[in-house]
N, C-alpha and C positions, 0 to 999 in steps of 0.2 A: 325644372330642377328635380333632380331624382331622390326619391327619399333614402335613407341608410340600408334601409333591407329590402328595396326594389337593388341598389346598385350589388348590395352581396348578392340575391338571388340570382342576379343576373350573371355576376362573377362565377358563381357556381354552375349556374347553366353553360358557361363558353368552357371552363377550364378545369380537366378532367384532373382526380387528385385520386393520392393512394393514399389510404388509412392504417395508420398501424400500433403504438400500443393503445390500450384503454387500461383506465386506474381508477380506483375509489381509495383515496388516501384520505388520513386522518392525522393532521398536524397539529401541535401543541402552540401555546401561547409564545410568542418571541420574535425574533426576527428569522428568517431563513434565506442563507445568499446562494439557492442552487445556481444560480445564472447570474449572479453578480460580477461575474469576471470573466465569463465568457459565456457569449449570446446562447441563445437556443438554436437546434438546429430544426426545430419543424414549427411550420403554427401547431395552436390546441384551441379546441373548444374548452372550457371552464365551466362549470355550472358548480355553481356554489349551492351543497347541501344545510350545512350548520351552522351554527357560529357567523364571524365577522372578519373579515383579513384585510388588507390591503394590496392590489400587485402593483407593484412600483415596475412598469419598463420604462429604461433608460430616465430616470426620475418622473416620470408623469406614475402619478396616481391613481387606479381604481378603485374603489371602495365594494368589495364583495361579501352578498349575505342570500340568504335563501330567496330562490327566485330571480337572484342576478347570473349571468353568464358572460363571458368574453370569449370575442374569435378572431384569431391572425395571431399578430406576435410571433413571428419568426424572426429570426436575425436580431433580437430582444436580448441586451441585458437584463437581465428579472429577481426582483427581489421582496421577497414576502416578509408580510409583519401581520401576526396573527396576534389580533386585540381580547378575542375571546377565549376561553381557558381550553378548548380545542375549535378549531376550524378540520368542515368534513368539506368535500370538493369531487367532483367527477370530473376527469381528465379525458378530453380524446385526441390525440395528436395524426397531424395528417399533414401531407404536403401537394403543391400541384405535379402533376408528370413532368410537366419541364416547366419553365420559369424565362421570361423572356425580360427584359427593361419593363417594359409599358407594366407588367404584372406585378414587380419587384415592390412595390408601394403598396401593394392589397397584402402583399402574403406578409410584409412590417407591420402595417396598421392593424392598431386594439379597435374592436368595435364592441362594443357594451350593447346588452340585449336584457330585456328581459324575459323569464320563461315562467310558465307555470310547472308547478311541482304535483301536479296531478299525477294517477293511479298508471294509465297508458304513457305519461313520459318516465317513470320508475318503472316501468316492465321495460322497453326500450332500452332503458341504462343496464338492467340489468342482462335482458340477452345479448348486448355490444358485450358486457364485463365476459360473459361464459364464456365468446369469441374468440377472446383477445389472445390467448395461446393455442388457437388451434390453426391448423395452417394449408387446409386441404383447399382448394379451391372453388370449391361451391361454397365453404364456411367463407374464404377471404368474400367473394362476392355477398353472401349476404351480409357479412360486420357492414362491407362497404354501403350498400343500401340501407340497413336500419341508422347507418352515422346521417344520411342524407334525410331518412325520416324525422331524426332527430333537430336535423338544423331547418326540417322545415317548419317543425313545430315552433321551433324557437321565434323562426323568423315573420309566421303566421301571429304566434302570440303578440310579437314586437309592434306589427301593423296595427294590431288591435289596440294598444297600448297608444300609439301615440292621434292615434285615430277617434277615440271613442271621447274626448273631449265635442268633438265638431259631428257625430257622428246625427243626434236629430238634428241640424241643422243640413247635412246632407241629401238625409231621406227623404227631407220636406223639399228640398231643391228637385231632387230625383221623383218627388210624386208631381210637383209644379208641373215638370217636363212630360211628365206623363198625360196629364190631364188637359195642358194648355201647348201641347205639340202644333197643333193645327194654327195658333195666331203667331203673331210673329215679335222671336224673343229674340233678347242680346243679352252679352256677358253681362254688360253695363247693368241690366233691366234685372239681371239674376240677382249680382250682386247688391243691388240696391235695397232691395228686398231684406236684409239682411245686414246692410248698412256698414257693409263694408268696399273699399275698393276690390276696383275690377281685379287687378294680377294676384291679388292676396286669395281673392275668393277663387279665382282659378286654380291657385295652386294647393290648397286647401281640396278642392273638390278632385283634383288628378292623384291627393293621395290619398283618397279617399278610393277613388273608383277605379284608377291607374291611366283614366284618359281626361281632355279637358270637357269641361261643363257643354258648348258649343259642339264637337264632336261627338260628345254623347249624343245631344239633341238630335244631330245630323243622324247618327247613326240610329235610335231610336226611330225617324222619319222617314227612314230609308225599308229599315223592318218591315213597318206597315204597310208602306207602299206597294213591298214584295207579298205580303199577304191579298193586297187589295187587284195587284194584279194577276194573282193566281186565282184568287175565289171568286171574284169579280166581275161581270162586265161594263166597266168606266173605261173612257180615255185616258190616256196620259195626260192630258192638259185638267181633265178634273180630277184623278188622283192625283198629280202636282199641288194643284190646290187643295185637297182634302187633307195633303197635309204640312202646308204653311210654307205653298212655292207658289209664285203668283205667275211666274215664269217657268214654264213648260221645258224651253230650251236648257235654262241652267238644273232646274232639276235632273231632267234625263243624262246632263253632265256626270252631275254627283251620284248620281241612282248608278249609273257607270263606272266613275271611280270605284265604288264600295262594293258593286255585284261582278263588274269585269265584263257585262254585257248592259244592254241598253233596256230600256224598261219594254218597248215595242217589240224587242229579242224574246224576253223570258215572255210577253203573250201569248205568243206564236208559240213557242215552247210547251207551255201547258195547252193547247188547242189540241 
């Protein structure tokens, strides 16, 4: 299961988008129906500077205040109700190059983020604002890159955010593996540890590290192996065992899958 800002980043990794106004408005307490009667025509990133508001698309509710953001909402009815005696907000609007079915549901859907309001995401907003009218294209290329620094900040922050609950329960998984590479583990044997079921601690640990707990292992196992058969003189059948393959054959499988050549390969290699 992919997390919220694995599946955006990735959105944003496949599907290239143009950038175009930036705003820093300042609204007063009330209701405001800019898009109440007719949709928006681009997503926006939001970052809420002051104050409190609410953005109602298509009647669903967010709740924005400093440190909150929202992104998509295109093709959004939108209707604001600003509770504090003014709401401040940074605007960046953008769309993708083209828009197919399968994409049409990313660029509608609100995704709520949070961000920090730190000194380097205020330099950011501010060089996007200086941008925003000018139209020469080196200036359009970098607005477009500082907007993509911007959503990584956001999206980096968001990880950390919903992460840092479970976050020493991780590192103590991740040093287990470290330390106890060589005997021989399972999901089951991790999660227990920690007295949780197996799928919950798996998916807990992939949104932590972005791969699963077992694969790490694998992968952590395989490293060493590559280090032992470079610096080394062992067999394969006892670097297999040095580190927690009792079997020679299925090792140099997997040492295979993950290097693209055979462990016998990269010896001869380094010789």
């Amino acid at each position: 299961m992919e997390s919220p800002y694995d599946e955006l980043a990735a959105y944003f990794l496949q599907v290239p988008i143009d950038v175009f106004g930036v705003y820093q408005t300042l609204i007063r307490t009330g209701v405001h129906q800019g898009h109440k009667h007719q949709p928006t025509t681009k997503c926006a990133m939001v970052i809420a500077l002051k104050g409190e508001a609410e953005f109602i698309y298509d009647g669903n509710k967010h709740v924005m205040y400093p440190g909150k953001a929202l992104l998509g909402g295109g093709n959004r009815h939108l209707e604001l109700m600003v509770h504090s005696a003014e709401f401040e907000y940074f605007l960046v609007h953008y769309l993708p190059v083209t828009i197919d079915r399968d994409e049409q549901a990313l660029v509608e859907k609100v995704s709520e983020l949070h961000i920090e309001l730190d000194a380097a995401l205020l330099q950011l907003m501010e060089q996007l604002r200086r941008l925003s009218t000018v139209l020469g294209n080196l200036e359009l290329l970098e607005k477009k890159t500082l907007f993509y620094r911007l959503l990584n900040k956001a999206l980096l922050h968001e990880r950390y955010q919903q992460n840092s609950d479970s976050q020493p329960m991780m590192d103590q998984t991740i040093g287990y593996i470290r330390h106890h590479y060589m005997e021989p583990i399972t999901l089951d044997s991790l999660a227990e540890q920690h007295g949780m079921k197996a799928k919950y601690f798996s998916h807990l640990f992939r949104k932590y590290t972005g791969i699963g707990p077992i694969n790490y292992l694998i992968q952590f196992r395989m490293n060493h192996a590559y280090e032992l058969l470079v610096a080394a003189d062992f067999s394969v059948r006892e670097i297999a065992r040095s580190v927690g393959y009792s079997d020679a054959y299925y090792f140099s499988r997997l040492f295979k899958k993950h290097y693209g050549m055979s462990p016998t390969a990269v010896k001869q290699l380094e010789k």
